[in-house]
C-alpha positions as CSV (number, residue, x, y, z in Angstrom):
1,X,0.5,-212.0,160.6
2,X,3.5,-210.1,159.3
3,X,6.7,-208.2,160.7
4,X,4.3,-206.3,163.1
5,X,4.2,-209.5,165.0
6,X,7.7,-210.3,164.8
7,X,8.4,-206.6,165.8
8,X,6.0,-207.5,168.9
9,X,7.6,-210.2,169.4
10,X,5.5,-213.2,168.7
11,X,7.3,-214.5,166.6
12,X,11.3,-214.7,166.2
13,X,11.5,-214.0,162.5
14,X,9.4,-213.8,159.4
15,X,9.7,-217.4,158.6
16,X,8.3,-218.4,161.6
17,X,5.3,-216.5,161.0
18,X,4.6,-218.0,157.7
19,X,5.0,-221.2,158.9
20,X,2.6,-220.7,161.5
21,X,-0.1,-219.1,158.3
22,X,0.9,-221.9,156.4
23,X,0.2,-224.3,159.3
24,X,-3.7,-222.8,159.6
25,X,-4.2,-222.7,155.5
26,X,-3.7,-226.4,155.7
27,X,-6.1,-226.8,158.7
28,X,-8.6,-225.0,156.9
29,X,-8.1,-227.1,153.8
30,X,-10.0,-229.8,155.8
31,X,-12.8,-227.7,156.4
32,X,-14.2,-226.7,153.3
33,X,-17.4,-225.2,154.6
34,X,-15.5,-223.5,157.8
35,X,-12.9,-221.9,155.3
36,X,-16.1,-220.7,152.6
37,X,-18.0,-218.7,155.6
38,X,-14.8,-217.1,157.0
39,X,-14.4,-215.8,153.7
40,X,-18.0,-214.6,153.2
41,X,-17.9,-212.9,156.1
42,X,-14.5,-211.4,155.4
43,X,-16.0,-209.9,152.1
44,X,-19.3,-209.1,153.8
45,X,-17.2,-207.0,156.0
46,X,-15.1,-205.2,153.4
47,X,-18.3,-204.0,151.5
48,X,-20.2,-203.2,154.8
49,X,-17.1,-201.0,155.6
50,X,-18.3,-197.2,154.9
51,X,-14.5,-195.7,155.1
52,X,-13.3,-193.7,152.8
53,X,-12.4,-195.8,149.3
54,X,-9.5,-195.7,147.2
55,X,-9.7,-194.1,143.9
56,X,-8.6,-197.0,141.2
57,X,-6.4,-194.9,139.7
58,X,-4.2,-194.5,142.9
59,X,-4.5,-198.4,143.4
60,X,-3.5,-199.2,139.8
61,X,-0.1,-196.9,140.0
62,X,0.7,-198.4,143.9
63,X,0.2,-201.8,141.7
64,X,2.3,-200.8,138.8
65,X,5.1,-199.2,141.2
66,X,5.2,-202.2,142.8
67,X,5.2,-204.4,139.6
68,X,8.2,-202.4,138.3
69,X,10.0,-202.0,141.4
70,X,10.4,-206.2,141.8
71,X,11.2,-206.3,137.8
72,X,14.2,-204.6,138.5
73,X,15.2,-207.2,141.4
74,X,17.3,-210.5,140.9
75,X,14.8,-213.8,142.0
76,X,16.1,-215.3,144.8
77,X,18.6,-218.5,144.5
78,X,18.6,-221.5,146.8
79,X,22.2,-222.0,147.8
80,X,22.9,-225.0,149.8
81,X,25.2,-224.7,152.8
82,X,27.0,-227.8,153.8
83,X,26.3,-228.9,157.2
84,X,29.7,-228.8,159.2
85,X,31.1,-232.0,160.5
């Protein structure tokens, strides 16, 4: 899930979708086992996969990038909006 479905159109916004991801983490909480073999199977399937790889070096500087672009951001604030009467 992520703005690719929103773009589609299945959902109206991105906090819609991660309610609806945060909806099936909890349902999988319940289900230990169930929750254990989808991820085996979702590693299984990442080290079956013979595409090409990505040299470490190119993932450690995408990392870093990243890591330094959202230093230079403010954190978010919660600002509470009265409700109007």
């Amino acid at each position: 899930m992520g703005l690719t479905e929103v773009e589609r159109g299945r959902f109206l916004d991105p906090s819609e979708a991660v309610f609806a991801a945060m909806q099936v983490f909890m349902e999988l909480d319940a289900y230990p086992d169930l929750r254990e073999e989808l991820f085996r199977r979702e590693i299984t399937a990442s080290l079956e996969d013979k595409g090409p790889g990505i040299p470490a070096e190119e993932v450690f500087a995408k990392l870093k990038a990243t890591i330094n672009k959202a230093a230079g951001h403010k954190p978010p604030t919660w600002v509470k909006v009265p409700y109007p009467s």
